[in-house]
N, CA and C atoms as a LAMMPS dump frame, in Angstrom:
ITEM: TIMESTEP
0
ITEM: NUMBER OF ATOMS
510
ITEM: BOX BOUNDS ff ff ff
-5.0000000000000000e+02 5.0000000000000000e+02
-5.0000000000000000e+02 5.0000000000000000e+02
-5.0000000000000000e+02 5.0000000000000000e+02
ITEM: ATOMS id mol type element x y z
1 1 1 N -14.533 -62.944 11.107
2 1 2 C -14.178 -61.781 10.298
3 1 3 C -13.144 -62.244 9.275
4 2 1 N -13.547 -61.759 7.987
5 2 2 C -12.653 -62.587 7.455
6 2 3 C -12.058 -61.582 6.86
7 3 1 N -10.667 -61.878 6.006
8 3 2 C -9.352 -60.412 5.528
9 3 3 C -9.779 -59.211 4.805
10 4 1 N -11.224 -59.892 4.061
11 4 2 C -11.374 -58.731 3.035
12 4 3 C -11.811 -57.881 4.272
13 5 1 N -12.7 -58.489 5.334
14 5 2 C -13.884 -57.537 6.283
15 5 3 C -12.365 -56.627 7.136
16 6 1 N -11.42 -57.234 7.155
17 6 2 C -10.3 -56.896 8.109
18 6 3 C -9.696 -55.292 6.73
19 7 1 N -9.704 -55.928 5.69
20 7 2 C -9.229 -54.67 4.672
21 7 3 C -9.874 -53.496 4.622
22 8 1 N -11.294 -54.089 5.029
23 8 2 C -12.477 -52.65 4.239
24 8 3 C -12.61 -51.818 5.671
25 9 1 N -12.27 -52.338 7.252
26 9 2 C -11.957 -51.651 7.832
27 9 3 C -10.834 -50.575 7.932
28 10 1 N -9.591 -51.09 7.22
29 10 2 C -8.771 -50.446 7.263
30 10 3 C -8.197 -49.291 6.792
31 11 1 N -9.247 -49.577 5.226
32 11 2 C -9.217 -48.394 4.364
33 11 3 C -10.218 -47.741 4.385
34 12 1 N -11.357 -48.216 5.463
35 12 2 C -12.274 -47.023 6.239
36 12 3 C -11.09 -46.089 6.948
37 13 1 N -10.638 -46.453 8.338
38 13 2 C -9.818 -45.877 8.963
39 13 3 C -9.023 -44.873 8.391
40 14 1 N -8.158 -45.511 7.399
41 14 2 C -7.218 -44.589 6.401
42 14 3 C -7.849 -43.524 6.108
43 15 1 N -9.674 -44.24 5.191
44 15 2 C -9.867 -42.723 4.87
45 15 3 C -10.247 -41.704 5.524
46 16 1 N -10.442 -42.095 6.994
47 16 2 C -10.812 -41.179 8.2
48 16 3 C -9.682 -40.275 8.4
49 17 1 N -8.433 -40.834 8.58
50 17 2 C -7.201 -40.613 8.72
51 17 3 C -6.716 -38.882 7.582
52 18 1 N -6.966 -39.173 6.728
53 18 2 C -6.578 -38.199 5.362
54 18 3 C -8.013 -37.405 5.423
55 19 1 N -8.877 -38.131 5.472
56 19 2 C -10.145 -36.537 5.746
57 19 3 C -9.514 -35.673 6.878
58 20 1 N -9.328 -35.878 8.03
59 20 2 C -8.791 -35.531 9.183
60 20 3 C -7.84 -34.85 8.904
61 21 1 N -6.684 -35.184 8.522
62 21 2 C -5.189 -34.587 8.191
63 21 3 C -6.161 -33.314 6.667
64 22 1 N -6.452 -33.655 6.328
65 22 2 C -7.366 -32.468 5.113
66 22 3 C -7.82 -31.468 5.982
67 23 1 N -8.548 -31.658 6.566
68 23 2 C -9.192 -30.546 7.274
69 23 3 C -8.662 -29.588 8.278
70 24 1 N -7.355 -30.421 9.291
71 24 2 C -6.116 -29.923 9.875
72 24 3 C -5.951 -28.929 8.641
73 25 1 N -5.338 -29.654 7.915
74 25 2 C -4.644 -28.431 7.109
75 25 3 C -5.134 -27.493 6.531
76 26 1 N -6.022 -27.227 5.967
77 26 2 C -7.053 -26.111 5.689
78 26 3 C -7.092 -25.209 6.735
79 27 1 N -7.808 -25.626 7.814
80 27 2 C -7.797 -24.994 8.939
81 27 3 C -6.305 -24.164 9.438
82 28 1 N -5.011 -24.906 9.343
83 28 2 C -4.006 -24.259 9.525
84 28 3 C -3.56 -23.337 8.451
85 29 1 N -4.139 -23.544 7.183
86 29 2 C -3.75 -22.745 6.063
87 29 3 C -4.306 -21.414 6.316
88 30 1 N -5.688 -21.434 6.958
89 30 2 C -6.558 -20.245 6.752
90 30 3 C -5.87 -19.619 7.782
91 31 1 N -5.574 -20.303 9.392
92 31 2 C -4.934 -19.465 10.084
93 31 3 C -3.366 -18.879 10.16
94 32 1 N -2.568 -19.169 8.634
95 32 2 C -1.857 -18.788 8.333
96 32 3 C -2.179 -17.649 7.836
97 33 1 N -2.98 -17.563 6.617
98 33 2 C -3.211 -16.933 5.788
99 33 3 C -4.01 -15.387 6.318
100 34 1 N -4.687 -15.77 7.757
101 34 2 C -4.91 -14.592 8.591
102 34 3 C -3.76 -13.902 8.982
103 35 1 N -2.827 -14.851 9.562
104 35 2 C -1.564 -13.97 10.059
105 35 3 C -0.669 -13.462 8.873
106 36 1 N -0.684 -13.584 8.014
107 36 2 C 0.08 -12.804 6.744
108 36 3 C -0.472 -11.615 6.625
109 37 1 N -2.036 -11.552 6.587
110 37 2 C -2.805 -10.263 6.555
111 37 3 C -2.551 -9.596 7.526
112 38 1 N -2.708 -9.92 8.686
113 38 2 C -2.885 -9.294 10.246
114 38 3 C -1.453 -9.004 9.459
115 39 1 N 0.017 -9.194 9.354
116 39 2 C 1.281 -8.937 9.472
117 39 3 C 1.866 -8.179 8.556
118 40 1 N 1.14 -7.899 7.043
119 40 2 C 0.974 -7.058 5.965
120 40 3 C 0.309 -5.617 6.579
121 41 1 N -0.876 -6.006 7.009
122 41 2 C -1.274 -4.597 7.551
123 41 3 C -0.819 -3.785 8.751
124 42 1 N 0.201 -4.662 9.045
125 42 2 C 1.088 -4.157 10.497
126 42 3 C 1.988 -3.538 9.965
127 43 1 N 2.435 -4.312 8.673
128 43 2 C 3.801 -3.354 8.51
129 43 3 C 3.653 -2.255 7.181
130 44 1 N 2.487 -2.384 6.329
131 44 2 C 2.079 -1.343 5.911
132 44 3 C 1.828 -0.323 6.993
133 45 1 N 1.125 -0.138 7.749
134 45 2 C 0.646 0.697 8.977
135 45 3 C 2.575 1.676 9.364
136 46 1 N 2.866 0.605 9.877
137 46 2 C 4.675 1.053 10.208
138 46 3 C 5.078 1.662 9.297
139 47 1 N 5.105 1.251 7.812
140 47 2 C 5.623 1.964 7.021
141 47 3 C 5.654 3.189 6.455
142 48 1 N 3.857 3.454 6.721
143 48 2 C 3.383 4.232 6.426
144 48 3 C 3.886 5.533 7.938
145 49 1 N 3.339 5.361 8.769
146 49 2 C 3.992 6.007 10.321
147 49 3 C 5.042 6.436 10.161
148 50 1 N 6.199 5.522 9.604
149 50 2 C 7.661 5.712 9.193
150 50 3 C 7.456 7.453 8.687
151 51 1 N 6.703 7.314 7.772
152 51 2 C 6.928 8.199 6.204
153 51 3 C 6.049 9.42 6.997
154 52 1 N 5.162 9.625 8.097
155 52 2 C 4.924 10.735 8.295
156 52 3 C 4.874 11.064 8.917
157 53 1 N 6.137 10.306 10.295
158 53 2 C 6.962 10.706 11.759
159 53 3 C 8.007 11.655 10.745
160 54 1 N 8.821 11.048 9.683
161 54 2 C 9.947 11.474 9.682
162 54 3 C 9.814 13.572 9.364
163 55 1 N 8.255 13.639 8.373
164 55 2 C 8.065 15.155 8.327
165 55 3 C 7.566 15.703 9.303
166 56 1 N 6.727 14.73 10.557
167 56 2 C 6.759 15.13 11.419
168 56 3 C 7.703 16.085 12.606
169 57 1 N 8.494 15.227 12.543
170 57 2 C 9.717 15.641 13.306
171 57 3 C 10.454 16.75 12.692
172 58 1 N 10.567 17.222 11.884
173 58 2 C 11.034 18.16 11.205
174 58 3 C 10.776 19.569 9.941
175 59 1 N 10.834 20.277 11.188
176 59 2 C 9.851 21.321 10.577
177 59 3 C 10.153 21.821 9.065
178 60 1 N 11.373 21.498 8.669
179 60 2 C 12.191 22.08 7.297
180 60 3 C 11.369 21.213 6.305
181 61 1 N 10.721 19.559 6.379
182 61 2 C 10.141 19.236 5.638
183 61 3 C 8.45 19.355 5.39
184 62 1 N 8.446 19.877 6.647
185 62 2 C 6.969 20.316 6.777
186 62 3 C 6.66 21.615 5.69
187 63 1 N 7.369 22.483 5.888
188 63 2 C 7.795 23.698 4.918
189 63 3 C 7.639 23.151 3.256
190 64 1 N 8.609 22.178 3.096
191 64 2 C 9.019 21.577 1.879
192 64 3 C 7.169 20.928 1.47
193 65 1 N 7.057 20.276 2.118
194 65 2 C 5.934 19.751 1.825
195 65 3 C 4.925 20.688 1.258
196 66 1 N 4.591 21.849 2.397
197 66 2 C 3.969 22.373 2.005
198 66 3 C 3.891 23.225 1.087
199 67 1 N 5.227 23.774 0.905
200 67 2 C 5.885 24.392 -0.333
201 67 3 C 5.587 23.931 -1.852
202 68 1 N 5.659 22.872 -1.779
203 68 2 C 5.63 21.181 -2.846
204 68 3 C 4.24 21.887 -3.402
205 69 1 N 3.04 21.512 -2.741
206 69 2 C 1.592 21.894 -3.009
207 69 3 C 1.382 22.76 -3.371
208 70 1 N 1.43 23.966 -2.111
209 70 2 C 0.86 25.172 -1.878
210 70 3 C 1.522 26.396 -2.631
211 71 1 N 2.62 25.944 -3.159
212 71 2 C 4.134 27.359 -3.309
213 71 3 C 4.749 26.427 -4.575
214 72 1 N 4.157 26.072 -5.881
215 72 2 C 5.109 25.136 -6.686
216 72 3 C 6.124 25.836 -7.099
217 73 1 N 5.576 27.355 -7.568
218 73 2 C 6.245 28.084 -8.478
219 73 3 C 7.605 28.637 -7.725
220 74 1 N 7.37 28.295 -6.148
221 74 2 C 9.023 29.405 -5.983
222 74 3 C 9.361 27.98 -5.188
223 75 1 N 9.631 26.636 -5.511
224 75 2 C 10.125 26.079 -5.198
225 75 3 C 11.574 26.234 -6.196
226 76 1 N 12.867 26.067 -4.997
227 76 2 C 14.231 26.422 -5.803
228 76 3 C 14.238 24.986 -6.406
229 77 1 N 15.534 24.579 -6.997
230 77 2 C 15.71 23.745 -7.608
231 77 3 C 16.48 22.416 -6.674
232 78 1 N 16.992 22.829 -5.533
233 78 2 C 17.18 21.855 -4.39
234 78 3 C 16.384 21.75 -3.705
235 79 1 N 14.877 22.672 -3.566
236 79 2 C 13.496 22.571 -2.574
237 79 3 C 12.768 20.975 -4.18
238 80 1 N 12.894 21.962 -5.063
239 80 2 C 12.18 20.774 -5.983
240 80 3 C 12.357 19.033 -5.94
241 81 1 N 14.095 19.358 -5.621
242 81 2 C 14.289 17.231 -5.917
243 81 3 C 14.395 17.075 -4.57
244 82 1 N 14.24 17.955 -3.338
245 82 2 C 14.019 16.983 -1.914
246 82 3 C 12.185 17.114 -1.589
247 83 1 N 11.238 17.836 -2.42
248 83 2 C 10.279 17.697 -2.14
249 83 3 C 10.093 16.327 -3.325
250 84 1 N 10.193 15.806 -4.424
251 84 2 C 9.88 14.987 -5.49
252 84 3 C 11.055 13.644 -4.633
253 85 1 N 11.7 14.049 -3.642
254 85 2 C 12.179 12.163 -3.363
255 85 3 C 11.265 12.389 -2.325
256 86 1 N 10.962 13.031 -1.279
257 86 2 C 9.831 12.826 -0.334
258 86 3 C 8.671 12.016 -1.131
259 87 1 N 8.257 12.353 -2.03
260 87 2 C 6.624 11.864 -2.975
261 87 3 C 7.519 10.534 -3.306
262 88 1 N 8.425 10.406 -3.933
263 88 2 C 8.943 9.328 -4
264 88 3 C 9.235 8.086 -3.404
265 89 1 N 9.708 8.353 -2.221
266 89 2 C 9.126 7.632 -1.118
267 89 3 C 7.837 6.814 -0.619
268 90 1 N 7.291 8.152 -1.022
269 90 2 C 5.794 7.773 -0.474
270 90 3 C 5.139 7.1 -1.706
271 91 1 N 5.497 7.072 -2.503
272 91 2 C 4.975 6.324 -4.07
273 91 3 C 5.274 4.681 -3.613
274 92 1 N 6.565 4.933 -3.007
275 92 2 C 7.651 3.612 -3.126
276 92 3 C 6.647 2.485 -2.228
277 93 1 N 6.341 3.048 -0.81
278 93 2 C 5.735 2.682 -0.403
279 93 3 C 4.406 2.144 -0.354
280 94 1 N 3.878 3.211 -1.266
281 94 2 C 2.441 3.097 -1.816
282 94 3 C 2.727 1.456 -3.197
283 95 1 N 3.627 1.603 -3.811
284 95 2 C 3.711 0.348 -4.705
285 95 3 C 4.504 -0.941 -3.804
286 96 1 N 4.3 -0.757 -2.567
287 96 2 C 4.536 -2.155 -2.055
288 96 3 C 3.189 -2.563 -1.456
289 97 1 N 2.67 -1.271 -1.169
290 97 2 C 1.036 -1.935 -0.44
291 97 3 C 0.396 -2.671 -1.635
292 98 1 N 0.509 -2.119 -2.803
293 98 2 C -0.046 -2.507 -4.711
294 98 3 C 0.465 -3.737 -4.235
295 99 1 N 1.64 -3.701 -4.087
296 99 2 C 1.874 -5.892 -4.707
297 99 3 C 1.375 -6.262 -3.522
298 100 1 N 1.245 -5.983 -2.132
299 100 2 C 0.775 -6.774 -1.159
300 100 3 C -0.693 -6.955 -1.554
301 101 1 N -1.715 -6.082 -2.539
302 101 2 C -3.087 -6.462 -2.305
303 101 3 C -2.955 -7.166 -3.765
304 102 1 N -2.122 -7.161 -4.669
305 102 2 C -2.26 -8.074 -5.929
306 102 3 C -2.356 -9.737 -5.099
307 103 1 N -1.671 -10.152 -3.924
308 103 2 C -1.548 -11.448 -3.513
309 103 3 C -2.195 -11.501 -2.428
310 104 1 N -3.513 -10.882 -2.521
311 104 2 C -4.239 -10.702 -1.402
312 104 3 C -4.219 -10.272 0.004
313 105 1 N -2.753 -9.806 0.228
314 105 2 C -2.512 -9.653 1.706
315 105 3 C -3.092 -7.996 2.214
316 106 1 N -3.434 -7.523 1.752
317 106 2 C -4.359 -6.421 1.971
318 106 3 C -5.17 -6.189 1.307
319 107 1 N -6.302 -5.426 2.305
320 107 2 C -7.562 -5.342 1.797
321 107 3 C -8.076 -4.135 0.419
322 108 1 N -8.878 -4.341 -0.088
323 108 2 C -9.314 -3.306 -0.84
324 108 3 C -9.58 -2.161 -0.344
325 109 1 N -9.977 -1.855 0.634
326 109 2 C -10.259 -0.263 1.356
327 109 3 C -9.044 0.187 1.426
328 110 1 N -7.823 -0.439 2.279
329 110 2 C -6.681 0.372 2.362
330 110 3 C -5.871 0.539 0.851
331 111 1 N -6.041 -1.022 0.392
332 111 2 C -5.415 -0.343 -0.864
333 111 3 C -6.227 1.01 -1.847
334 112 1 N -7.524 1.074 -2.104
335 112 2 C -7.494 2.217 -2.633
336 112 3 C -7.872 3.337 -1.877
337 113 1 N -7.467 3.27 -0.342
338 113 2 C -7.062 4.974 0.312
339 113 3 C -5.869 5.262 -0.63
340 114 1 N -5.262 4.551 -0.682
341 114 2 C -3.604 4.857 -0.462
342 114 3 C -3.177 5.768 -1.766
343 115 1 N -4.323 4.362 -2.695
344 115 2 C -3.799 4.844 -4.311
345 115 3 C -4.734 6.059 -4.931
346 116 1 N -5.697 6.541 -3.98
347 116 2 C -6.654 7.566 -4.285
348 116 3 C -5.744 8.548 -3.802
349 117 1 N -4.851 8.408 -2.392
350 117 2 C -3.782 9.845 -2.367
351 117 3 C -2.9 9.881 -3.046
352 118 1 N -2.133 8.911 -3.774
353 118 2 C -1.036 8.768 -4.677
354 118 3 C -1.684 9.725 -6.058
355 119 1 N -3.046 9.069 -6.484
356 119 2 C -3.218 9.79 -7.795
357 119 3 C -3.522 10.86 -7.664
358 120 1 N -4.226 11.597 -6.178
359 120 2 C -4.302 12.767 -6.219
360 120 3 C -3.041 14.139 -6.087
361 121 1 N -2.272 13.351 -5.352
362 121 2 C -0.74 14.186 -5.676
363 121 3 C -0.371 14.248 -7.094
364 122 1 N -0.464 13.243 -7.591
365 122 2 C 0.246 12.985 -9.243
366 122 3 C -0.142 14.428 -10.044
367 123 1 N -1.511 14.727 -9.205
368 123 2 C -2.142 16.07 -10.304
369 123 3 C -0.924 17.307 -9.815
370 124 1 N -0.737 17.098 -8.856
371 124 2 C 0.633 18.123 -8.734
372 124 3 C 1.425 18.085 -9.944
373 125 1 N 1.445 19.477 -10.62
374 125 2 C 2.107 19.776 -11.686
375 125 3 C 3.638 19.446 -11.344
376 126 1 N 4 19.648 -10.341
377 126 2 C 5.734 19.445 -10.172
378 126 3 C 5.77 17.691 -10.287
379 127 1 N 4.931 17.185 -9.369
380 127 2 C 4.967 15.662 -9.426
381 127 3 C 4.182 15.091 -10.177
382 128 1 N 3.762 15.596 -11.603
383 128 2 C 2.967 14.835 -12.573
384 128 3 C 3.992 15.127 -13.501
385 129 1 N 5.034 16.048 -13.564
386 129 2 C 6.005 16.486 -14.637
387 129 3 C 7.508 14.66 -14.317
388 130 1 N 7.225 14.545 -13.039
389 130 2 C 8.276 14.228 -12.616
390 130 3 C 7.751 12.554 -12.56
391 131 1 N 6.459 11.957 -12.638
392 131 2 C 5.714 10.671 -12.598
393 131 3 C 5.776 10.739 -14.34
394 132 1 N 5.186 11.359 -15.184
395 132 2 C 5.158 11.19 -16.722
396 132 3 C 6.45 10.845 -16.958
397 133 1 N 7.398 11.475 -16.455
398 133 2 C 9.066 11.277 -17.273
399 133 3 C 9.642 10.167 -16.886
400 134 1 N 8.865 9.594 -15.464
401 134 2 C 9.255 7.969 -15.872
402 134 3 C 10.55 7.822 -15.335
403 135 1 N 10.784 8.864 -14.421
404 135 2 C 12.449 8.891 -13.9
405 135 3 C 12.101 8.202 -12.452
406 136 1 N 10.99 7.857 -11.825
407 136 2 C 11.254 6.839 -10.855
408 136 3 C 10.942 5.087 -11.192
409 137 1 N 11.65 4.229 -10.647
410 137 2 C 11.569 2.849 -11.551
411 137 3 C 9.801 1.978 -11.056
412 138 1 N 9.244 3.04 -10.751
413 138 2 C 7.79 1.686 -10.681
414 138 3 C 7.636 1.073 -11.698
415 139 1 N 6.973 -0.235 -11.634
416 139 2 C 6.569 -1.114 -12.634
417 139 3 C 5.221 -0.151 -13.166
418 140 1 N 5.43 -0.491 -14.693
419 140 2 C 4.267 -0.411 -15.413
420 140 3 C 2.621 -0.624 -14.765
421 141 1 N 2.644 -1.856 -14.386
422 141 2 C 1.317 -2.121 -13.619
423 141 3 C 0.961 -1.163 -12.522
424 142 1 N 1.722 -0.931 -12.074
425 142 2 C 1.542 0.258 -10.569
426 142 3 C 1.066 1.417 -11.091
427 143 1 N 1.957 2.013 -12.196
428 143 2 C 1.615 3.293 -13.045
429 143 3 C 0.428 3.27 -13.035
430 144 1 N -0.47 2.417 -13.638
431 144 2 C -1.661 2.565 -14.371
432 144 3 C -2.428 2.026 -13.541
433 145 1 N -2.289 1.469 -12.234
434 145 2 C -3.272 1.354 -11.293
435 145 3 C -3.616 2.523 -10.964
436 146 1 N -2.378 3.313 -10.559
437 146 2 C -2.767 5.053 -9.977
438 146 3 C -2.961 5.393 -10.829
439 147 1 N -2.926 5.413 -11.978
440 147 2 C -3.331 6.419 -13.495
441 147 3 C -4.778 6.248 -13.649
442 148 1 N -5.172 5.156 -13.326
443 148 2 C -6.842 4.72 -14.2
444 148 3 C -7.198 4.652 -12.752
445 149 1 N -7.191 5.543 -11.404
446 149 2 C -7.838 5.687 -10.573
447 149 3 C -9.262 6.27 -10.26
448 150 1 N -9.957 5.613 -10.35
449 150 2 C -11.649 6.223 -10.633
450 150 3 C -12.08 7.706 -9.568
451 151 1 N -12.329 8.515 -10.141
452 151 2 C -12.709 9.89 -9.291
453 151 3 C -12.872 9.781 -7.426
454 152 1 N -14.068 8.35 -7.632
455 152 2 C -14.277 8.368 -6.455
456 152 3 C -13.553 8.108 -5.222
457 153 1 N -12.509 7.609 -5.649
458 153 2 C -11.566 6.854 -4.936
459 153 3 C -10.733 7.719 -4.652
460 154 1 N -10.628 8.957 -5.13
461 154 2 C -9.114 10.349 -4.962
462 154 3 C -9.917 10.841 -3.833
463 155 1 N -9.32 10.303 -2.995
464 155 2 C -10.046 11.078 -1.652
465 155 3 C -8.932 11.787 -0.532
466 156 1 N -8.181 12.393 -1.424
467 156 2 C -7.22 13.452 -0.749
468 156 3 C -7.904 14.946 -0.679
469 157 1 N -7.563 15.798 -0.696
470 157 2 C -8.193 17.293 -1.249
471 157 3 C -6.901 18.287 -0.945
472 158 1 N -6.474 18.56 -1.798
473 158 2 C -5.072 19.025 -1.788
474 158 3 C -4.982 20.153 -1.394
475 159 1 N -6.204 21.422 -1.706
476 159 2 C -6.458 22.386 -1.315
477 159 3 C -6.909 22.609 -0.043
478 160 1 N -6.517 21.655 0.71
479 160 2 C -7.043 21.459 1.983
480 160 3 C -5.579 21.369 2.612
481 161 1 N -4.181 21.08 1.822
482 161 2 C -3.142 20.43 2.627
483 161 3 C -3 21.388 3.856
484 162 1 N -3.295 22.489 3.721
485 162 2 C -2.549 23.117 5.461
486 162 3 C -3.291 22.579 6.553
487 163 1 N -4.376 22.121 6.572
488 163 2 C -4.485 21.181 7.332
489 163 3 C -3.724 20.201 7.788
490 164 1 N -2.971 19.987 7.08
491 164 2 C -1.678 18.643 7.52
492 164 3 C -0.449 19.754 7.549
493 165 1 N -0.094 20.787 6.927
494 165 2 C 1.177 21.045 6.78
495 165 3 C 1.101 22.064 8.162
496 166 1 N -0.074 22.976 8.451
497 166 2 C -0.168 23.889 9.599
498 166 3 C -0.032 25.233 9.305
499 167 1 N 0.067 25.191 7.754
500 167 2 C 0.019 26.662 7.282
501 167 3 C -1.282 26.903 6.965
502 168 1 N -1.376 28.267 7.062
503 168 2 C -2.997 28.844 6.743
504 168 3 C -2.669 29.405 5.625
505 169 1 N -1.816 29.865 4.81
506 169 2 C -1.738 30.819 3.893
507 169 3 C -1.739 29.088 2.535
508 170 1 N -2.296 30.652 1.418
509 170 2 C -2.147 29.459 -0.247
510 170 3 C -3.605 29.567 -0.448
C-alpha cells in the first residue's frame, strides 16, 4: 500500500466523517425546530387562556365585554377605556402570535383564527374608532395584516357574542 493509497483512504474516511456530522445536524436542527413550534404553540395557547380566565373570573368584565359589543352607545367613558385596553390586550397578544408565524413558529390555521377575530372586532365602531387613531403602538405590518383580512377568514360572529358573554338580551 503505498501513501497516496494510505491518503485516498483517509480522505474517504474524512468524507464519511462530515457527511455523518451533516446529517446529525440537520436531523438535530429539525428536532429543534419542532420544539420551538411545539413551545410557540404552548405559550400562545397560555397566553391566550391568560386573556380569557382573567374575564372569566370576573363577572364586572364579562358585563364590560359584553357591554363593549352589545351596548356601545351607553358605554360611560370609564366602561369605554377599560373595555378598549381589554381589546388591547387581546390585539397585543394577537400581534405576538403575527411575529411568531412571520418566523414560522406557528402555523397558518391558528394564525388566521386569531387574526379573523381581531379583524372582526375592529368592525366594532368603539374599537375601529380607537384601531384607526393609531393610539395603540402595533407595527404597521400587523395593522394591515388584520386590515387586508380576507372575508373568509373573519370567523367570529359578533352578533352571536352572548354566547360567550351569557347575556341573552341585544
Amino acid at each position: 500500500m503505498t501513501l497516496e493509497d494510505i491518503s485516498n483512504i483517509g480522505e474517504f474516511i474524512g468524507g464519511v466523517g462530515v457527511l455523518v456530522t451533516i446529517i446529525y445536524l440537520a436531523v438535530q436542527v429539525r428536532y429543534n425546530t419542532i420544539a420551538q413550534r411545539t413551545e410557540s404553540r404552548l405559550s400562545t395557547t397560555r397566553s391566550m387562556t391568560e386573556w380569557y380566565t382573567s374575564g372569566m373570573k370576573d363577572p364586572e368584565l364579562v358585563r364590560l365585554f359584553s357591554d363593549g359589543f352589545l351596548k356601545t352607545a351607553d358605554l360611560t367613558n370609564a366602561d369605554r377605556a377599560r373595555f378598549l385596553w381589554m381589546i388591547g390586550a387581546l390585539a397585543s397578544k394577537i400581534e405576538e402570535i403575527c411575529s411568531q408565524h412571520k418566523v414560522g413558529l406557528i402555523d397558518d390555521n391558528l394564525w388566521n383564527k386569531y387574526r379573523g377575530i381581531l379583524a372582526v372586532f375592529i368592525e366594532n365602531p368603539v374599537i375601529k374608532e380607537w384601531w384607526d387613531s393609531q393610539a395603540a403602538p402595533y407595527s404597521d405590518d400587523f395593522r394591515l395584516s388584520i386590515e387586508s383580512t380576507p372575508e373568509e377568514i373573519r370567523n367570529c360572529k359578533v352578533n352571536s357574542l352572548y354566547t360567550i358573554t351569557g347575556s341573552e338580551s341585544g
